[in-house]
SEDOLO-43651 format. One line per 2 residues: their letters; for each residue y, x, z of C-alpha. Coordinates in steps of 0.05 Angstrom, whole numbers, m for minus. Each point is the difference from the previous one (the first is absolute). Layout:
! residues N
a) Y:X:Z; ...
***
This chain:
! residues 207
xx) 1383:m1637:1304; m59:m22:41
xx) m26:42:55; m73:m7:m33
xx) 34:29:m82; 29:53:40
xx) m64:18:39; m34:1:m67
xx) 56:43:m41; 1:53:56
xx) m72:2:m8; 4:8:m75
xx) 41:51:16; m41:46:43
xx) m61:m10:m43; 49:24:m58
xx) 13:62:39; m67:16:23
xx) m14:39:m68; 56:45:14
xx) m11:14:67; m68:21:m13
xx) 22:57:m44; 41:27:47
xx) m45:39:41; 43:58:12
xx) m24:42:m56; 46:2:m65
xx) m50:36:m42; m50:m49:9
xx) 43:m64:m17; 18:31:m61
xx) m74:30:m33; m16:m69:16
xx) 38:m21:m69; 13:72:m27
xx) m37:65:m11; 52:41:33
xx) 40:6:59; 59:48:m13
xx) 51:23:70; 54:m42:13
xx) 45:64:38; 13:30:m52
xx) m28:m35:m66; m27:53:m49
xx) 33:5:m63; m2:m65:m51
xx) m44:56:m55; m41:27:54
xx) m21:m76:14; m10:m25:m65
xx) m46:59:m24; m42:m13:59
xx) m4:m77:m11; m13:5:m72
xx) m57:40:14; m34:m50:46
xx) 23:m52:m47; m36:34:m55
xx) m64:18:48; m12:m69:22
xx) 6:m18:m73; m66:46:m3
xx) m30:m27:52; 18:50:51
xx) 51:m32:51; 17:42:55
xx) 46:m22:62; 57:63:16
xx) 44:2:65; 49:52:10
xx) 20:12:72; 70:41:10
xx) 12:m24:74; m21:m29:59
xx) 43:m65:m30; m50:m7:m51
xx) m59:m16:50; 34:m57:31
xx) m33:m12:62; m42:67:m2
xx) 42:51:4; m45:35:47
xx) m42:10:m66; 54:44:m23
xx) m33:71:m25; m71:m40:1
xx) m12:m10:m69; m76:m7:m3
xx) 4:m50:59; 65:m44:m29
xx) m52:4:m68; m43:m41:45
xx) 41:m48:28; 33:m13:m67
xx) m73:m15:m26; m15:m51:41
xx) 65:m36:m2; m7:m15:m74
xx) m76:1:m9; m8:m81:7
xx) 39:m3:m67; m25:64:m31
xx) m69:26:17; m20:66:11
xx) 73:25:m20; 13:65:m40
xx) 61:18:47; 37:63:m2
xx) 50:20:60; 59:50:m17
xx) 36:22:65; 55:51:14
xx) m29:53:27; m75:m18:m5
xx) m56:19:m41; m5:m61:m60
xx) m60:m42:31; m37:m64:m20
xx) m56:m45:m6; m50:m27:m46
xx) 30:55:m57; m75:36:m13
xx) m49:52:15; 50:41:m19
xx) 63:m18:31; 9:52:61
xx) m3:58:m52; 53:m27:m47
xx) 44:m16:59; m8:58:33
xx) 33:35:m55; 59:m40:m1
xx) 75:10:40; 57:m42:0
xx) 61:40:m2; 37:m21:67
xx) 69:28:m25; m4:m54:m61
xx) m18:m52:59; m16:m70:m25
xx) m4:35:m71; m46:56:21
xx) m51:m72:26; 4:m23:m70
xx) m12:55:m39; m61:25:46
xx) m28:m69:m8; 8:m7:m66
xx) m38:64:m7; m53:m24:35
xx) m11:m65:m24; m7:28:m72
xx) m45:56:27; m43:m52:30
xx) m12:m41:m51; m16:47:m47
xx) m55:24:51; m21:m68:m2
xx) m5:3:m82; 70:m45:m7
xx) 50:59:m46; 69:m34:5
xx) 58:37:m21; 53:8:54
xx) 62:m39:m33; 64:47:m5
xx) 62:m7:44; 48:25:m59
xx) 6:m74:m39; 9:m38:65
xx) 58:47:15; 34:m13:m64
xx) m8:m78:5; 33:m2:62
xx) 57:38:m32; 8:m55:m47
xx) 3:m49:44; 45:26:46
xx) 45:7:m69; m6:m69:m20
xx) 14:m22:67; 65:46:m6
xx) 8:m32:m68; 4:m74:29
xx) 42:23:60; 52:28:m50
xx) m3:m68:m39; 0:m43:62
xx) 71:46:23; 30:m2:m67
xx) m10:m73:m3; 30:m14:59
xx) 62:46:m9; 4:m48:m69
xx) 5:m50:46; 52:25:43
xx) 43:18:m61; m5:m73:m29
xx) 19:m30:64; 56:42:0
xx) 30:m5:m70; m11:m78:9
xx) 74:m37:m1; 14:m39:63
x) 24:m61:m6
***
């Protein structure tokens, strides 16, 4: 290989990566409301029904053409390189804001953190009244984040003349138990199969 092709593949290369590298401006939340209306904790994950109801909801207000953009901070891991904005939930609002405003303008953003009053932007006239009236449970933790926001979000919206229904957690609990049992279903097939195998191999004559 020429020293000119390799010059021009390790150029590809870093052009490739420059996308990527971009995004990663020290602030997990933003990266991902960049592609998604919600940013759930990492340490620890809320529960898979406690996601879903909240994500069907903003599926089903964007659908109306309500989108709203939801981060949930638990820790100081969740603000990447801001950690000092830790218990600053108006100010992280903010930030947050004008991280993701060049791909969504004017933003309705709404910031759940542990310990914090629920606080946002662009949500209304209304907005510091409904929030104010809402807690997140710190004992339920990353669950106690979802919930409160999922409050909120439906309470805003309906201020704002947009009466979605708040899906139920039940069904998504019983879908997971059937897939965890047909996952144990295919695991028992997979080990009965291959103790068929054994027993063939063993019953077969040697020559």
């Amino acid at each position: 290989m020429s020293a000119r092709v390799a010059t021009a593949l390790v150029t590809l290369a870093a052009l490739l990566a420059a996308p990527a590298a971009a995004l990663a401006d020290g602030d997990p939340a933003s990266d991902v409301l960049l592609l998604r209306d919600v940013y759930f904790p990492y340490s620890p994950p809320p529960s898979k029904p406690a996601q879903q109801q909240l994500q069907k909801l903003l599926a089903a207000l964007r659908k109306d053409k309500y989108p709203v953009k939801v981060a949930m901070i638990e820790t100081r891991g969740d603000l990447g390189a801001y950690p000092e904005l830790y218990g600053k939930a108006p100010q992280y609002a903010k930030l947050l804001e004008s991280e993701i405003v060049f791909k969504v303008k004017h933003p309705r953003l709404l910031v759940a953190m542990q310990g914090q009053p629920l606080a946002g932007r662009n949500l209304g006239p209304k907005a510091d009244a409904i929030l104010a009236q809402i807690k997140s449970d710190p004992a339920a933790k990353t669950d106690g984040l979802v919930k409160a926001a999922t409050d909120a979000v439906s309470k805003l919206a309906a201020a704002d003349g947009h009466q979605v229904s708040v899906p139920g957690a039940k069904a998504e609990k019983s879908s997971g138990g059937s897939s965890h049992t047909a996952l144990y279903i295919i695991a028992a097939i997979v080990v009965l199969a291959g103790i068929g195998l054994v027993a063939v191999s063993v019953r077969k004559p040697r020559g």
